[in-house]
VEXROBA-764067 format. One line per 4 residues: their letters; for each residue x, y, z of C-alpha. Coordinates in pm, 1 decimal. Layout:
REM residues N
a> X,Y,Z  ...
END
This chain:
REM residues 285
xxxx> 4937.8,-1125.4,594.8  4801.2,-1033.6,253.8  4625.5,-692.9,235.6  4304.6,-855.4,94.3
xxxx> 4296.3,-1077.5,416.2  4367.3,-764.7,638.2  4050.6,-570.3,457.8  3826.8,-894.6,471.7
xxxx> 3911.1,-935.4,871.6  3869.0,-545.8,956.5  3548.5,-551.8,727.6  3407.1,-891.4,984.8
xxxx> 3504.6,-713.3,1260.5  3402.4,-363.8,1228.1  3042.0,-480.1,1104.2  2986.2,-702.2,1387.8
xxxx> 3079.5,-393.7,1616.2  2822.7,-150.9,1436.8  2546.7,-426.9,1416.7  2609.7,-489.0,1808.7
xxxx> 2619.9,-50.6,1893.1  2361.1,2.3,1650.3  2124.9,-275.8,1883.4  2250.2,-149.5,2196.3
xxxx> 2148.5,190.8,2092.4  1788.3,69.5,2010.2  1538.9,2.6,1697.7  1429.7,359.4,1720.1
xxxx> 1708.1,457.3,1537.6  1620.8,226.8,1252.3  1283.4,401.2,1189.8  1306.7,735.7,1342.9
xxxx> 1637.7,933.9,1307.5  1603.9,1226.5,1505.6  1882.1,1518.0,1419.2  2142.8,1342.1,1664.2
xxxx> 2050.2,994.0,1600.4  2094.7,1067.3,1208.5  2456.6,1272.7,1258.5  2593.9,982.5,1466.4
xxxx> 2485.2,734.8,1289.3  2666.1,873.6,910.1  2956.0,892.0,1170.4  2966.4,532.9,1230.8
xxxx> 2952.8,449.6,909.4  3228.3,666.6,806.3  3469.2,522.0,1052.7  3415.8,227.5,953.9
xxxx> 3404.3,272.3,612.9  3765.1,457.8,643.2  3950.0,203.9,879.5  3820.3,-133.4,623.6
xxxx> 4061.6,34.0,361.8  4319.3,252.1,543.2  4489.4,-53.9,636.9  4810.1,190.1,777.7
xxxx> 4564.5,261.0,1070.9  4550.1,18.0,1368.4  4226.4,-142.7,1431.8  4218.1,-70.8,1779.1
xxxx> 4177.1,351.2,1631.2  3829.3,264.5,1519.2  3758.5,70.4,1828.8  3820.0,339.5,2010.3
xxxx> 3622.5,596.4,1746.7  3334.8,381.7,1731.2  3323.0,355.2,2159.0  3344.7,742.8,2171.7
xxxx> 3052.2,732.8,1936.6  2866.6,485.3,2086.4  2898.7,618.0,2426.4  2773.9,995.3,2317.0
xxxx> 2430.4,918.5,2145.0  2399.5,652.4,2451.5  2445.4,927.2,2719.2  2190.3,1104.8,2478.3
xxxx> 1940.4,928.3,2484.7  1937.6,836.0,2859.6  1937.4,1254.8,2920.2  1662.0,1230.4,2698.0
xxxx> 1483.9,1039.8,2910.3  1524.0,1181.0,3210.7  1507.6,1567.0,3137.5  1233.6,1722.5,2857.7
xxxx> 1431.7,2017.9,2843.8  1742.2,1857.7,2716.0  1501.9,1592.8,2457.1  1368.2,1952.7,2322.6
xxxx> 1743.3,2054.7,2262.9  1879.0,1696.7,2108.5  1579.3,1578.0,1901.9  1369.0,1873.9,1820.5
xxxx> 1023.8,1939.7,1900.1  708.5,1904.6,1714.7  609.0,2181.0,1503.3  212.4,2290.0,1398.0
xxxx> 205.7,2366.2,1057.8  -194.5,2385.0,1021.8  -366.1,2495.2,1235.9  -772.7,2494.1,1219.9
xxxx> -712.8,2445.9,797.6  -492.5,2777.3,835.2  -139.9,2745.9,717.7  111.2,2857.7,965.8
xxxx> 315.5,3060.6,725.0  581.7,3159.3,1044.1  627.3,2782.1,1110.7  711.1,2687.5,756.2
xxxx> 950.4,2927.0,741.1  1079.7,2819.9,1020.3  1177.6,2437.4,918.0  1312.3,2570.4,586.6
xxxx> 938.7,2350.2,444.9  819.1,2479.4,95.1  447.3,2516.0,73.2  472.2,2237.2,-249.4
xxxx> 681.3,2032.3,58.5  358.0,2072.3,259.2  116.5,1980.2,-5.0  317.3,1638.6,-144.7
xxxx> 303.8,1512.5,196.5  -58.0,1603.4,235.5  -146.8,1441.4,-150.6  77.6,1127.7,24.8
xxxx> -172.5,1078.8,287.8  -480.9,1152.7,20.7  -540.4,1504.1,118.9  -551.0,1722.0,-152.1
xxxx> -729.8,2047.3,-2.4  -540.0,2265.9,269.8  -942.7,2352.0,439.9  -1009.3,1975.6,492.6
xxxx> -680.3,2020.1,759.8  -823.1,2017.7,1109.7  -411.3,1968.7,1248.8  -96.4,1911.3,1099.5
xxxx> 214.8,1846.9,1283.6  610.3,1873.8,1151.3  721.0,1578.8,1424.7  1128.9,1609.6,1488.7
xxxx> 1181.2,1311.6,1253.3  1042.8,1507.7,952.4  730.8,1297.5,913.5  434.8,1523.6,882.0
xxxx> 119.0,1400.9,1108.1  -207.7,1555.0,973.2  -570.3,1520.7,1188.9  -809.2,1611.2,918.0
xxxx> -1186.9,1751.9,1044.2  -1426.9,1563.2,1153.9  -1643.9,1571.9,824.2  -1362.9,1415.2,631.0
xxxx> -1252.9,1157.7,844.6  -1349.0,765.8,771.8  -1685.4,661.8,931.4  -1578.5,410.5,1189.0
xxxx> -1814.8,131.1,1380.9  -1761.1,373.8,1657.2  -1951.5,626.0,1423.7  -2246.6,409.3,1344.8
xxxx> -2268.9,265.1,1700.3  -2186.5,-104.0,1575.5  -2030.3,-320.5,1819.3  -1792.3,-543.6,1691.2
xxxx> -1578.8,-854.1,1833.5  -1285.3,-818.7,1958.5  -967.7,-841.1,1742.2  -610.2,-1024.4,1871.5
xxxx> -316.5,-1103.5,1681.3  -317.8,-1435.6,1473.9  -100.3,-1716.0,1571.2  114.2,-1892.2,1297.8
xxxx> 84.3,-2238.8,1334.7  242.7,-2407.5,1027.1  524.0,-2240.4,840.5  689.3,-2396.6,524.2
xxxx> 528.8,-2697.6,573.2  580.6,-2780.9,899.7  335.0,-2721.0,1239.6  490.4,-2484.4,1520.3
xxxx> 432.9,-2642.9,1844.8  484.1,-2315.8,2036.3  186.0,-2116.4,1910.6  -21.8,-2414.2,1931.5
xxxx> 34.8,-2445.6,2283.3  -47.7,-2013.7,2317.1  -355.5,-2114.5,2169.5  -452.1,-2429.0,2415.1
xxxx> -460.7,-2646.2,2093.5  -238.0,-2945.1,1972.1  -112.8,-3103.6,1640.8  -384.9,-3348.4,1649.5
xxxx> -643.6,-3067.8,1595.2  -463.9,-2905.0,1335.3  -433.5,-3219.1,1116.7  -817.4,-3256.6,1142.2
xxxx> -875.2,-2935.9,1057.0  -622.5,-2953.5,733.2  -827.2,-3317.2,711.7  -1118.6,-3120.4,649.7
xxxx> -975.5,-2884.4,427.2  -848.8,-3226.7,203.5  -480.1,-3037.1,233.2  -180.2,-3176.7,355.8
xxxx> 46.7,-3040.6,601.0  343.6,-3032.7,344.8  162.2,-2822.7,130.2  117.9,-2508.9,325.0
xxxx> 319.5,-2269.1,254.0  151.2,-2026.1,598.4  -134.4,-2110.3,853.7  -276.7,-1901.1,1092.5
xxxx> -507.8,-1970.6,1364.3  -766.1,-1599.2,1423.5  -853.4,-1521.1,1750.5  -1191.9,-1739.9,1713.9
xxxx> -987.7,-2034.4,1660.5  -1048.7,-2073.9,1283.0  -740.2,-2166.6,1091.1  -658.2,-2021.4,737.5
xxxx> -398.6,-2133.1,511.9  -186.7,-2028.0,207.2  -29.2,-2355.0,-41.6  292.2,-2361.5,-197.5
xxxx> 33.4,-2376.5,-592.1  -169.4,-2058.3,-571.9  -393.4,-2257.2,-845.3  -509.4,-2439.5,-571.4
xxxx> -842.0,-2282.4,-433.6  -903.7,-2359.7,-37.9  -1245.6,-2344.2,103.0  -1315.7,-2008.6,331.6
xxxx> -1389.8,-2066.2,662.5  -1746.5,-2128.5,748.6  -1786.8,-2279.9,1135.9  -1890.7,-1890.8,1246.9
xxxx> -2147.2,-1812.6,957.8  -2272.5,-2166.7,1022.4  -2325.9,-2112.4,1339.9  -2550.1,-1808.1,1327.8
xxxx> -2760.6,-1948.5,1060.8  -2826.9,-2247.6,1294.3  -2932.2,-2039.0,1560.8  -3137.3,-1824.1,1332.3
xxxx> -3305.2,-2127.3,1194.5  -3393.4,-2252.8,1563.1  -3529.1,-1909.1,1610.7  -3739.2,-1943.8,1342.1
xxxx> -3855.6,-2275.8,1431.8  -3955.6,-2154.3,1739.0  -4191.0,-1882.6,1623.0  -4333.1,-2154.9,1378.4
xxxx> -4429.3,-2409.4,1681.6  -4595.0,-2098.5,1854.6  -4842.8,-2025.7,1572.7  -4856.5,-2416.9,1469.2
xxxx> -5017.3,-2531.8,1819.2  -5349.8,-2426.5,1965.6  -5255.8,-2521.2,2376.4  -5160.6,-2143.5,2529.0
xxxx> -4896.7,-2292.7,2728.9  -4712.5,-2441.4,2492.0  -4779.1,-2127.9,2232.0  -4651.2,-1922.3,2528.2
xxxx> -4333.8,-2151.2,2620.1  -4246.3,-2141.7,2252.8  -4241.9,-1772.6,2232.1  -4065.3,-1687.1,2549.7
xxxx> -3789.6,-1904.0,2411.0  -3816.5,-1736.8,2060.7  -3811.6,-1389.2,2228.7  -3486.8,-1513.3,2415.7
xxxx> -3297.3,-1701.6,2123.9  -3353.5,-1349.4,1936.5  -3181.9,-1146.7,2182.7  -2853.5,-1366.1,2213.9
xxxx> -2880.5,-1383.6,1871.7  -2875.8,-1022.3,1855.3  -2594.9,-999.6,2093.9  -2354.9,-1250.7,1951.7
xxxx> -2422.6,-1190.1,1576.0  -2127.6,-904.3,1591.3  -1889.4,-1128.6,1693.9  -2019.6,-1428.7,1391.7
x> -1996.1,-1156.9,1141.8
END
């Protein structure tokens, strides 16, 4: 067998090994090497990079190299789970670098972190002053986490004692032009309502490039000609203008008619149209 052929086999073979360890081991070790993760991982790759081109080797070497570690970072990580002790020896613990906007000047000595180290990654989360630091933490991947103080933190609806609506994950209903029966089912809805609603918008279905149906059932779309402008949603803001305008209405008949009764029917249904309106305009907003 030519050598190429040899190399282009191994190469097939030895990938589809590493791509089926590497999702045995788990996606954490995609997006957060810890010390052991990272070392075994460079090892892995090595082997296989060696036994592709060292075709005097027999395969079944790396098969065997690659098992042994596989099997290690496995037994790892399942110690890991099961004893704290042993995590805190094979992936580090977190370390406090600031501390009440005090720099911990043992601690950065400690994981080998220049003080210009500590202020990039502080200027990469838009911190630029060591005092506005209520909490920074060196976590065993090497990402810093920083809690700055209350005074400099984002004002939140929390803050301002707003209540808002709700939030879940949109559903994608039409992808490259064609509708996806599966999360219009999740949402209880069907292809005939999504036509209408794409009726409405005067697009057709084989011009969306992405839909998405919100939690409140409105459906949003992106075309394949970005020169194409497509109306905003409006059935929500409609909605509370109608009920506003009833509201209104209603105060108008009770000031408009001179029989009590009827002044004092209209009002009490004023006074009650304003508070749903007051309770359902976070969620139309």
């Amino acid at each position: 067998m030519p050598d190429w052929i040899q190399i282009a086999l191994r190469s097939i073979t030895l990938l589809v090994i590493l791509f089926l360890f590497t999702k045995w081991l788990g996606t954490k070790q995609l997006s957060q090497l810890n010390i052991f993760e990272y070392i075994s991982g460079v090892v892995l790759g090595g082997i296989v990079a060696i036994h592709v081109s060292t075709l005097d080797s027999p395969l079944y070497y790396s098969l065997i190299s690659m098992s042994i570690w596989f099997l290690i970072p496995y037994a790892v990580e399942f110690l890991s789970l099961k004893s704290k002790a042993f995590r805190n020896f094979a992936q580090g613990r977190s370390t406090v670098l600031i501390q009440n906007g005090k720099i911990m000047e043992d601690n950065l000595k400690k994981e080998h972190y220049s003080t210009d180290d500590l202020l990039e990654s502080l200027r990469d989360k838009n911190i630029f002053r060591v005092a506005d630091v209520e909490f920074a933490v060196m976590e065993p991947t090497g990402k810093l986490s920083v809690l700055p103080k209350k005074e400099n933190r984002p004002l939140t609806a929390k803050d301002l004692g707003l209540k808002l609506a709700p939030d879940k994950q949109p559903e994608t209903v039409i992808m490259d032009g064609r509708p996806l029966l599966e999360p219009l089912a999740n949402l209880s809805l069907n292809p005939t309502w999504l036509e209408a609603e794409l009726e409405k918008m005067n697009v057709s279905i084989e011009n969306v490039f992405l839909g998405q149906v919100d939690s409140d059932g409105q459906l949003t779309v992106d075309l394949y000609d970005d020169k194409i402008a497509v109306p905003t949603p409006t059935q929500k803001p409609l909605l509370l203008a109608s009920m506003k305008k009833c509201q209104a209405d209603l105060e108008l008949f009770a000031l408009s008619t001179n029989n009590e009764m009827t002044k004092q029917m209209y009002q009490q249904n004023s006074e009650k149209l304003q508070k749903a309106i007051q309770n359902i305009e976070p969620f139309l907003r």
